[in-house]
N, C-alpha and C positions, 0 to 999 in steps of 0.2 A: 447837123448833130455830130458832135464828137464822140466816139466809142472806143474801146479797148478789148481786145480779141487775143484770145490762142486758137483761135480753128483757122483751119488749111482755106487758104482762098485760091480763088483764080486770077489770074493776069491777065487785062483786057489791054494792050501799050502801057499807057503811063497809070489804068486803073485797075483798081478789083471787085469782085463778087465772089459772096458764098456760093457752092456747090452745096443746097439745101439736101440732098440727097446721100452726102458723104459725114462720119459725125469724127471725122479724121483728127487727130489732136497735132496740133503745131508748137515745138519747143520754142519755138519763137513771139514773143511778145510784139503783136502790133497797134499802132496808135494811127486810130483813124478818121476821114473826116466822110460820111455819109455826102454826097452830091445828088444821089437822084433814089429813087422806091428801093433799089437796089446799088446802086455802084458807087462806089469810094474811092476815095484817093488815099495813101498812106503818110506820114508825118513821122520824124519823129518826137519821142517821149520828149524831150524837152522843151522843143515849138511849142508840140500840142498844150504843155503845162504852161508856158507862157501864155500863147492865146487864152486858155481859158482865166487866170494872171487878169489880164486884161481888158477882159470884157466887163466895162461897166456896167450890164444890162444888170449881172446876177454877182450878189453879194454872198451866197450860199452853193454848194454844189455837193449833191446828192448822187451818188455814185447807184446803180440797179442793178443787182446781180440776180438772171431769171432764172425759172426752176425747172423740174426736168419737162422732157418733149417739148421746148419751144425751139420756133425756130426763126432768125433774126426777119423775113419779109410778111411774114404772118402771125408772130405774136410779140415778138420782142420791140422791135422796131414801133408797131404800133399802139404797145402800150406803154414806152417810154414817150411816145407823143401827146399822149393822153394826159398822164401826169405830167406832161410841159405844159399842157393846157391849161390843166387845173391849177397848177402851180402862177402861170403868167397870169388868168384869173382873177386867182387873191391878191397878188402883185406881193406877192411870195420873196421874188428876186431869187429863186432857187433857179440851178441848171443839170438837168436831167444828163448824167454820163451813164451810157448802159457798159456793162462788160459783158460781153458775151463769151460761153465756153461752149462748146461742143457736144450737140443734144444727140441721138438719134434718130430718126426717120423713119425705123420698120413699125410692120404693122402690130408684134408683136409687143401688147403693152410690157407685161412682164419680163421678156428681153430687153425691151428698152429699158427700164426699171434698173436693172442689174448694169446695162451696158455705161446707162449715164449715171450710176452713183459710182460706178471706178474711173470714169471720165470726170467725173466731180473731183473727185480728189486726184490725183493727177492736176487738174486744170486749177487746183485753189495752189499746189506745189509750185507750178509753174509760174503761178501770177501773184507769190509773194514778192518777185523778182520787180514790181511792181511799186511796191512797198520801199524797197531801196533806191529805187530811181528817184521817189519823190522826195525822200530824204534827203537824198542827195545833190536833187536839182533845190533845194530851202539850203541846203549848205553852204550853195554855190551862189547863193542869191542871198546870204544871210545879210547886207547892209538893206536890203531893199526884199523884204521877203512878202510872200503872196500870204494873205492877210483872213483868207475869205474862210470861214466855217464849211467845215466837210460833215457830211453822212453817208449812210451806206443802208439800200435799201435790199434786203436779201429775201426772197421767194422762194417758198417750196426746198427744193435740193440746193438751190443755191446757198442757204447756209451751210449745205456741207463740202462746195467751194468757200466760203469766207471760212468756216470751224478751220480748214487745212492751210487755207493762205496764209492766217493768223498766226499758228502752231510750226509753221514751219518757217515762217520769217524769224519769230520767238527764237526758235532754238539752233540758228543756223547764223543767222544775224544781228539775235538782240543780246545773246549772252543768256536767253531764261528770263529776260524783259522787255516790253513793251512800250513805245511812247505814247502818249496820250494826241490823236490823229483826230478823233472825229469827235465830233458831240455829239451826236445820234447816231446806234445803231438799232436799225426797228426790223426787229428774224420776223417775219412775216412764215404763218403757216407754214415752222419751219419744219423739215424731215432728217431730224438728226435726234439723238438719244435725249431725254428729257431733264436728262442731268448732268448733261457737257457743260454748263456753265459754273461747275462746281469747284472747289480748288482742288488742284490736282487732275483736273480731266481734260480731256483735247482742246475743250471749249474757252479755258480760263484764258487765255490770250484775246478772245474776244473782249471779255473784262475790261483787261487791262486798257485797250487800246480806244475806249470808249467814256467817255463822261456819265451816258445814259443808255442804258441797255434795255429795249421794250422786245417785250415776249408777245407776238399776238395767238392767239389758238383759238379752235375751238369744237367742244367732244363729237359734233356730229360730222366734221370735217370726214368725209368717207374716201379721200386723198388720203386720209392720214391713218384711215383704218386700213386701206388696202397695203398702206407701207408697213405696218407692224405685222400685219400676214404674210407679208411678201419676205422680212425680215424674219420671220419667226421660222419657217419652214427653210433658210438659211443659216440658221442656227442663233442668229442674235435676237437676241431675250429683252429689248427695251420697249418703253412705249416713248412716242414722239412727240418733242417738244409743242409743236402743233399745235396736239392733240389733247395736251393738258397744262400748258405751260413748265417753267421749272415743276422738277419734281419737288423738290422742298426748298420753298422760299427762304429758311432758316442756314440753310448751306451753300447760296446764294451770295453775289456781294448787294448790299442797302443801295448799290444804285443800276440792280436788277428790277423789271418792274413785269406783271404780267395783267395780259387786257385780254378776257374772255369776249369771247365775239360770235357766241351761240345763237345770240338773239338776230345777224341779220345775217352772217357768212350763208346762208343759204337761197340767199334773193341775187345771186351776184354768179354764179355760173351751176351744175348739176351736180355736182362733187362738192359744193358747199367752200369752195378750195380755193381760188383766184377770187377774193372778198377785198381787195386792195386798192381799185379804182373804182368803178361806174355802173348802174346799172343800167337795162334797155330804154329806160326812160332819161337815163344820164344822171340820175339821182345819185350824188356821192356817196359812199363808202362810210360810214362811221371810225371805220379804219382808219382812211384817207383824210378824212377833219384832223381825226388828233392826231395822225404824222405831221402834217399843216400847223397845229399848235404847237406841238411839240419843236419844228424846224421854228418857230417863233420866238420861242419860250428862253430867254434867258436867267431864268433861275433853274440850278441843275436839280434841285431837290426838289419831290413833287410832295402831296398831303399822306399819299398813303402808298402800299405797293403791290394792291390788288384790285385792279378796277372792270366794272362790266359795262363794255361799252352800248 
């Protein structure tokens, strides 16, 4: 499994491993190749973009950016597995890239809460630089360029690494624009303001950088209640995309889309919250189907732009 990292590792000779205990941020962008439960070897960005180039298995590649308090050998790691499973499966031809940033550890939930949403941004800052490399490496390769459809799957806080990666490539890189990179971005039970995707707000970079924009939420999500409490006694006054989808459809751009997921987020972990792969029975996700249709689906325009899955 190939992945992409800012958190600090350790050096084992010529290998590495996370220090799951430390939520250390690394200015340094690494491109990596998982070898065993735990230990990696390092590549660089260009290899690793080649290989992936390469690999006839998968015609698709689906980038997973996870949400706060995971940590890569016991949640990240294996539930980018899961969706490679499910993915190989349908015979999908998708290939699961996690990116990992830098979660915390303590026991302290509400400290972590706080430590990994300034670690989130931070870690989306540093991993625009990510964004240039691959431009750069398709520049460099423009007679013979890599061909394959991109998505980006974003969990929990992780949209508020993608909301900053977006926004600060935008405006540091793009001149105040964006190219069109992915076809699917699906903010999964996202924990960022409900009206970042609006023009003018942090989020419109996502927009731009996207053919099709899926919002999933859903009200009893109580991950998402506990972030707007958590938020609100810190002074910020929003409710979360999560949690109701766009705030108003109408301020929106027509190829925003939002999928209510009231009816099964709650069979899928106690928080109602990690509703995006499997349940104890391995029963899929309703979620997870129409991401599956969706990475299928080439027509960009759906029937409508509010659906209850």
């Amino acid at each position: 499994m190939h992945f992409i990292t800012n958190r600090t590792v350790q050096k084992h000779g010529s290998n590495f491993s996370f220090d799951e205990t430390s939520n250390e941020l690394s200015n340094s962008i690494r491109y990596c190749k998982l070898t065993s439960a735990k230990i990696f070897t390092e590549i660089l960005s260009g290899p690793m973009m080649q290989a992936l180039k390469e690999n006839s298995t998968y015609k698709e590649i689906l980038f997973y950016i996870h949400g706060f308090n995971n940590q890569p050998s016991t949640d990240i790691f294996p539930n980018a597995r899961i969706l490679q499973e499910e993915f190989d499966s349908a015979d999908l031809g998708t290939l699961v890239v996690p990116i990992i940033w830098p979660c915390d550890n303590d026991l302290g939930v509400v400290k972590d809460y706080w430590d990994d949403q300034k670690a989130a941004k931070t870690s989306g800052e540093i991993l625009s630089r990510t964004l240039s490399k691959l431009l750069q490496w398709q520049q460099e390769n423009a007679k013979n360029p890599c061909l394959k459809r991109m998505h980006i799957l974003a969990h929990s806080m992780g949209n508020r690494v993608l909301m900053h990666c977006m926004d600060e490539w935008r405006h540091t890189s793009g001149n105040g624009e964006m190219p069109y990179l992915f076809n699917n971005i699906f903010m999964m039970a996202a924990d960022v303001p409900n009206e970042v995707l609006e023009r003018d707000q942090i989020g419109q970079a996502i927009t731009m950088a996207a053919r099709r924009v899926l919002c999933y939420y859903a009200n009893d999500d109580l991950a998402m209640t506990a972030s707007k409490v958590s938020n609100v006694k810190n002074g910020v006054f929003s409710r979360r995309l999560g949690h109701t989808g766009p705030e108003s459809m109408a301020k929106v751009p027509d190829h925003v889309y939002a999928l209510n997921c009231d009816r099964f987020n709650n069979n899928y972990d106690s928080k109602g919250h990690s509703y995006f792969l499997r349940d104890n029975q391995g029963h899929l996700s309703p979620a997870l189907l129409h991401m599956m249709e969706m990475i299928q689906r080439r027509t960009l325009a759906l029937e409508k732009r509010n659906y209850t899955l």
